[in-house]
C-alpha positions as CSV (number, residue, x, y, z in Angstrom):
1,X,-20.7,-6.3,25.6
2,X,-18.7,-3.6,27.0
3,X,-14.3,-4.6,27.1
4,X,-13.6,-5.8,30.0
5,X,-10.3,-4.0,30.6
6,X,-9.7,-0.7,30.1
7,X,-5.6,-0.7,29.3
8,X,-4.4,-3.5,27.7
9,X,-0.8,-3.7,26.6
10,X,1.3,-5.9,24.2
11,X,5.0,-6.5,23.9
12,X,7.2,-7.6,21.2
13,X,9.9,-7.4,18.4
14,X,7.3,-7.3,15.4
15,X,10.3,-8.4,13.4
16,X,8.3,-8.6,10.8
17,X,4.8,-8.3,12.0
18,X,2.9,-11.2,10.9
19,X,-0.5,-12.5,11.5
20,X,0.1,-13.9,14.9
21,X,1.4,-10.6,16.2
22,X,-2.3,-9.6,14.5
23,X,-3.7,-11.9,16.2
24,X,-2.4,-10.7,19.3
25,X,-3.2,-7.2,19.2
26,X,-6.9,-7.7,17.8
27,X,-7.6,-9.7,20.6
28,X,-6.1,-7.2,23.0
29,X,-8.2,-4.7,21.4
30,X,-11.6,-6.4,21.4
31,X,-11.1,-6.9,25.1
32,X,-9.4,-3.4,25.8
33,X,-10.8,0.3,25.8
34,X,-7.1,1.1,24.9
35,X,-4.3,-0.5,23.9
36,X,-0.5,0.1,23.9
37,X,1.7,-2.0,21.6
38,X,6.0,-1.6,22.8
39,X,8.1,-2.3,19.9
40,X,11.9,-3.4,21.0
41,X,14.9,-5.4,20.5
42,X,18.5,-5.2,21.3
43,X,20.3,-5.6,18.4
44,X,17.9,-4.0,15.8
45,X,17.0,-5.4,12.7
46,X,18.7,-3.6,10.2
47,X,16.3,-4.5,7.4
48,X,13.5,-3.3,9.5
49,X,14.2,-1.2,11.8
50,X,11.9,-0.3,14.9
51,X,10.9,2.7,12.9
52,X,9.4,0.8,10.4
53,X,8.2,-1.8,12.5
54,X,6.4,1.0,14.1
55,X,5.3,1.8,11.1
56,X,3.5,-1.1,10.2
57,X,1.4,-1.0,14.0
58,X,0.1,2.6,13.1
59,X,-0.9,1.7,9.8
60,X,-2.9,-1.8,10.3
61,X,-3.9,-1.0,13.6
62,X,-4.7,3.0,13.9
63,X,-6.4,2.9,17.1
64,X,-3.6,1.6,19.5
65,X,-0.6,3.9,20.9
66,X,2.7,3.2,20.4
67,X,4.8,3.2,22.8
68,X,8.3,5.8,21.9
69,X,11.3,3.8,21.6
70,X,12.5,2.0,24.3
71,X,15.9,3.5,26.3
72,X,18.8,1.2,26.0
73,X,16.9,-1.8,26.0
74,X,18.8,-5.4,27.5
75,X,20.0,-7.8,25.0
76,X,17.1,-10.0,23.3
77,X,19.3,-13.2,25.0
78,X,19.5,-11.5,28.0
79,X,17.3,-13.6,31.0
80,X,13.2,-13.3,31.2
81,X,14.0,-11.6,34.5
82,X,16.3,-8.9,33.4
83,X,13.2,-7.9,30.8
84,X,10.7,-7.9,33.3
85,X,12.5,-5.7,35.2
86,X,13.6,-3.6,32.7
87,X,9.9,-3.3,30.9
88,X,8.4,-2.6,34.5
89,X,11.0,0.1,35.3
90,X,10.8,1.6,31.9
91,X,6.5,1.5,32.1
92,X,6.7,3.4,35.5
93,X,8.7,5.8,34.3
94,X,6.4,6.6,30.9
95,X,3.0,6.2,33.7
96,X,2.0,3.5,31.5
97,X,-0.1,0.7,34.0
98,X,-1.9,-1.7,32.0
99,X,-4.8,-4.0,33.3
100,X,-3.6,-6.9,31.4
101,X,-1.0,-7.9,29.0
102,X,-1.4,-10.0,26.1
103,X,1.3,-12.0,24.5
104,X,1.8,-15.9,23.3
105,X,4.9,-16.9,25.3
106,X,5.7,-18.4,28.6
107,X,6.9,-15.4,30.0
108,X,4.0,-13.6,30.0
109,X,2.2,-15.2,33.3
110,X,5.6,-14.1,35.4
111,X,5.6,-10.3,33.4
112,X,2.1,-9.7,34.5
113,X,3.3,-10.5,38.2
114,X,6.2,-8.0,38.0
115,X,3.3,-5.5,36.1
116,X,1.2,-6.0,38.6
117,X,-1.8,-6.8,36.2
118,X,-3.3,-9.9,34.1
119,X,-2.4,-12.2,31.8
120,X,-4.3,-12.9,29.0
121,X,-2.3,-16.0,26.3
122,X,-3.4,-16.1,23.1
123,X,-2.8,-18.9,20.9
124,X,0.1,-20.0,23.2
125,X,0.3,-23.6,20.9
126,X,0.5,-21.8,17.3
127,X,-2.6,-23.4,16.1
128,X,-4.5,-21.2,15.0
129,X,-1.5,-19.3,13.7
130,X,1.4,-22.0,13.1
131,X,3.5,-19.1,12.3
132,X,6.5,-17.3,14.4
133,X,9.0,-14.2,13.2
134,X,11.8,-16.6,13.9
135,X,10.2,-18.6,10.6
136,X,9.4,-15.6,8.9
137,X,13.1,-14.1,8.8
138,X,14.7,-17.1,7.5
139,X,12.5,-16.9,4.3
140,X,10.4,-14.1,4.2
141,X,9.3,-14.9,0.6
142,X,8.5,-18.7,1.7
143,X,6.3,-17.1,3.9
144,X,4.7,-14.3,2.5
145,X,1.0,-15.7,3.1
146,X,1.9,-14.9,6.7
147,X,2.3,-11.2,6.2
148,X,-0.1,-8.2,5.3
149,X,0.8,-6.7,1.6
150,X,1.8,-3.6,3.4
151,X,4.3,-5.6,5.6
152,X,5.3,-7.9,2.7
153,X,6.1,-4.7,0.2
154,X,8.7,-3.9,2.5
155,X,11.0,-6.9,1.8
156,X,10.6,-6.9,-2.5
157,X,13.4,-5.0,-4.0
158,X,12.7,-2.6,-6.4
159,X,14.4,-2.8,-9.9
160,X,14.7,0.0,-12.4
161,X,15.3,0.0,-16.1
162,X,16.8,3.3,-16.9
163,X,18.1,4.8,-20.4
164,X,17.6,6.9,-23.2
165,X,14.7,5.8,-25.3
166,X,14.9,3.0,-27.8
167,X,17.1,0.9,-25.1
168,X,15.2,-1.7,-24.9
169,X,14.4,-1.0,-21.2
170,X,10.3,-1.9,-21.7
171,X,11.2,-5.0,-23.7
172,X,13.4,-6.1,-20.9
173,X,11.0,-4.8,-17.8
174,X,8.4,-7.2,-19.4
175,X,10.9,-10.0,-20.0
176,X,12.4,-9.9,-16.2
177,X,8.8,-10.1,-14.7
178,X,7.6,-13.1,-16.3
179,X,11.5,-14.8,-15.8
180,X,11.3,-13.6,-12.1
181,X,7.6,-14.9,-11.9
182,X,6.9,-11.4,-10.7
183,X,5.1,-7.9,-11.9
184,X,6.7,-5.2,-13.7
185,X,5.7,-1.4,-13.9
186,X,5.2,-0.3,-17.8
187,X,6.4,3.4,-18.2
188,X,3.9,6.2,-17.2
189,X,5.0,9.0,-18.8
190,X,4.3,7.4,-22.7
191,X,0.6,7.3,-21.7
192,X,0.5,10.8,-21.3
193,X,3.1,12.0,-23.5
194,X,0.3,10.1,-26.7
195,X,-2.5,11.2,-24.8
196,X,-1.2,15.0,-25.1
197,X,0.1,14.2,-28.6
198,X,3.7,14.8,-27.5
199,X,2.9,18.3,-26.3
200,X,4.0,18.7,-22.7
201,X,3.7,21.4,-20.5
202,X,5.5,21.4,-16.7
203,X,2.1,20.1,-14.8
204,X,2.0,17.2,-17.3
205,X,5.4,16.1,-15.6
206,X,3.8,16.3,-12.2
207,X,1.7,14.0,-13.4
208,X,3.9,11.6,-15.1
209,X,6.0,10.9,-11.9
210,X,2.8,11.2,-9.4
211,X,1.3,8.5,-11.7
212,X,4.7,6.3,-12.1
213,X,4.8,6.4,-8.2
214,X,1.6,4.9,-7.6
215,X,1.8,2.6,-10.2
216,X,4.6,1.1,-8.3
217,X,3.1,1.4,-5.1
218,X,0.2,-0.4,-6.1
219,X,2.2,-2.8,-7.4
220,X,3.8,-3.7,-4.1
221,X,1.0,-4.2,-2.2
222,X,-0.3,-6.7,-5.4
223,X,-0.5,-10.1,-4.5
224,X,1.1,-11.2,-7.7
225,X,4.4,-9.6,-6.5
226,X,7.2,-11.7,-5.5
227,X,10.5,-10.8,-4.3
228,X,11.5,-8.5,-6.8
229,X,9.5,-5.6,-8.7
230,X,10.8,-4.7,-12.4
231,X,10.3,-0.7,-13.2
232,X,10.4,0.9,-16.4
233,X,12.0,4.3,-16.2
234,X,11.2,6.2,-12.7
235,X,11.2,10.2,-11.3
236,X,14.7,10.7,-13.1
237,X,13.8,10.3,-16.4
238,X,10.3,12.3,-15.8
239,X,12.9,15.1,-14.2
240,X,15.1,14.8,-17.4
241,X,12.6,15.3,-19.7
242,X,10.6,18.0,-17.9
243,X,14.2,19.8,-18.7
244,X,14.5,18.6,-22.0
245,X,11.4,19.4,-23.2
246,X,10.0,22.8,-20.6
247,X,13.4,23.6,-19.6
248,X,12.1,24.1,-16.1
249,X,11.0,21.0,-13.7
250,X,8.6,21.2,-10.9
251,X,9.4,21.2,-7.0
252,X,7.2,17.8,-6.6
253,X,9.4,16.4,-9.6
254,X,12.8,16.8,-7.9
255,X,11.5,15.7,-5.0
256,X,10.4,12.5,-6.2
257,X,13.7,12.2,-7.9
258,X,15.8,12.6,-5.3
259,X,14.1,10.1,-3.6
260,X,15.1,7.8,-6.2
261,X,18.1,8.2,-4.3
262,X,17.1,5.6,-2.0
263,X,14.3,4.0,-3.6
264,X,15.8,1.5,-5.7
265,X,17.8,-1.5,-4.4
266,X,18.8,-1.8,-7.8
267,X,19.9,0.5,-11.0
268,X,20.8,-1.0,-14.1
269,X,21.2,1.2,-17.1
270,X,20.4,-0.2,-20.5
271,X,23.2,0.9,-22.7
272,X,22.3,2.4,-26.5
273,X,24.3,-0.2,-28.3
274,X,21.3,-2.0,-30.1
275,X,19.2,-0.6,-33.1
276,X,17.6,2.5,-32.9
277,X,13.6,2.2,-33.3
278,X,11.7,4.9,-34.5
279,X,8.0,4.3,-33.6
280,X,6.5,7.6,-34.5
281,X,7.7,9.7,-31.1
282,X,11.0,9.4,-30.7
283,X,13.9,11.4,-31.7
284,X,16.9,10.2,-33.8
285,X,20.3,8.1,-32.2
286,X,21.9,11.5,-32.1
287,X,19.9,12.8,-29.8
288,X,19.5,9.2,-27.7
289,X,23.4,9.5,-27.3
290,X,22.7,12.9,-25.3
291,X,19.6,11.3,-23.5
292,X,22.3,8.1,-22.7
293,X,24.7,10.5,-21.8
294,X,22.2,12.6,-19.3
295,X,21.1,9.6,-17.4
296,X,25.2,8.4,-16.6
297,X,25.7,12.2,-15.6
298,X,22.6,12.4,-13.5
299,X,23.3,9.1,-12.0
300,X,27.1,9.7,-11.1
301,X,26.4,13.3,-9.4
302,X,23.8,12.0,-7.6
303,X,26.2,8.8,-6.3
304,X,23.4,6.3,-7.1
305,X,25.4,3.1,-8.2
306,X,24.3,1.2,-11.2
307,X,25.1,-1.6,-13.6
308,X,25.1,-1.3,-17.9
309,X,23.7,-3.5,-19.2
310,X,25.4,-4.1,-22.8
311,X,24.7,-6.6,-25.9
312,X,21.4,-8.5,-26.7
313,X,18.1,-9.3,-25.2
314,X,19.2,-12.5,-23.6
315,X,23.1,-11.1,-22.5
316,X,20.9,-8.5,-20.9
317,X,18.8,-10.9,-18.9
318,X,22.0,-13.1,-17.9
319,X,23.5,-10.2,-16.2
320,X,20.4,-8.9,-14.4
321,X,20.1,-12.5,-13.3
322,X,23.5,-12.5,-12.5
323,X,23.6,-9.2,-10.5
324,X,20.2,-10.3,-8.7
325,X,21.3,-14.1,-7.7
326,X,24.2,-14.9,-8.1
327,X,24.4,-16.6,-10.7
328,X,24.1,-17.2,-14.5
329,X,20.5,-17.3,-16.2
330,X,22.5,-18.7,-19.3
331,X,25.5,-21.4,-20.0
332,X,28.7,-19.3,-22.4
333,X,26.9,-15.8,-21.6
């Protein structure tokens, strides 16, 4: 059976998308030939902005167009009546006339009257999806089974390890992700730095911190992730050591570490004040003072804030816990 409507449009803040916003716009979609989807709200959402609400439409939902931003929207408390007017103004002016408009509120029989069109309510009761963004803001975490990965990978908070080797930073990636009831992202680059028998040319560096990155990204989108992801080493390190050990670093290199820049919500630095290992591959403490002292430098000229973490396995955990939430993992540490 042909869709009964040929434009179909939806309305809302997305904030965050969740399965009854999917809900909404499948259904729009399986009666529509086309669908628009209007993402607004006045204030923004600084945490997800409507860029990367936006975002989130294009990627689980290719087909439909999104509308551009809206032009100084009204406030979200501002009366039903100031939004109709306001959405039917601003849809004139961009020659968008839908046939119908979907949504699950009570406003949407008197917005199809100002639009001129239908009305179609879908799961107006929250029965089949007992879910609403109101819900989902106040514990995103809570309810994370009422988000796509994609949409869910958004709110964890990415944690590197960083350091010179022998700093304990895998020990302590593995330890944080089975304290935080979480995943962790092992180091790349040692893979391939065996594989090649520590013999590495520029390209191999490409790979390391192509490889890193979508390590992580899988890992986001896992649904064993929760709240926080733990990262051994990241794009800084593989740019380091491209230096260290080519003297020259490749452009995709420095481009994924300067996106560390932003990357991370969190930095900590494991400090070279415990035992050196030597497992075969690394250097000497010497040269993992240099290393140490590389990754502060690099870090302070690129203005990326971070915490050392000093003392043993378990005064290293208390302070990550600390600087994470709030409080003490450990009573006198």
């Amino acid at each position: 059976m042909s869709p009964r409507f040929e434009r179909g449009l939806v309305i809302g803040k997305f904030a965050p998308l969740h399965k009854g916003h999917e809900l909404l716009i499948e259904t729009a979609l399986s009666a529509c030939e086309t669908v628009s989807v209007w993402c607004y709200s006045e204030p923004d959402f600084h945490d997800m902005p409507t860029s990367v609400r936006q975002d989130w439409i294009r990627a689980l939902f290719p087909s439909v167009t999104v509308l551009p931003n809206a032009p100084s929207p009204p406030p979200n408390d501002a009366p039903d009546e100031t939004h109709r007017a306001y959405v039917g103004s601003v849809l004139d002016t961009w020659n968008v006339r839908p046939d119908v408009v979907f949504t699950s509120e009570a406003y949407g029989e008197s917005l199809a009257v100002t639009l001129g069109c239908e009305h179609r309510m879908v799961d107006g009761t929250r029965k089949r999806v007992p879910i609403s963004g109101t819900r989902v803001r106040a514990d995103v975490h809570a309810h994370r089974s009422f988000l796509s990965p994609l949409v869910y990978a958004h709110f964890v908070q990415k944690v590197v390890l960083l350091g010179a080797e022998s700093t304990g930073k895998s020990t302590l990636t593995a330890l944080l992700a089975r304290e935080f009831a979480t995943l962790g992202v092992a180091e790349y680059g040692r893979e391939v730095f065996e594989r090649e028998n520590g013999v590495l040319r520029p390209e191999h560096f490409v790979e390391i911190a192509r490889g890193h990155r979508a390590l992580e990204d899988a890992a986001l989108l896992s649904p064993n992730v929760h709240r926080f992801l733990f990262v051994d080493t990241n794009a800084l390190a593989t740019a380091m050591w491209s230096f260290w050990l080519t003297r020259t670093c490749e452009p995709d290199v420095l481009r994924l570490a300067d996106e560390c820049r932003s990357r991370y919500a969190h930095v900590f630095v494991c400090a070279d004040d415990i035992a050196f290992e030597q497992d075969g591959w690394r250097s000497n403490t010497s040269v993992r003072s240099v290393q140490q002292a590389t990754v502060l430098y690099d870090l302070a000229a690129r203005g990326i804030p971070y915490t050392v973490l000093h003392g043993s396995l378990k005064q290293r955990l208390a302070r990550v816990h600390f600087e994470l939430v709030g409080k003490s993992l450990y009573r006198g540490v």
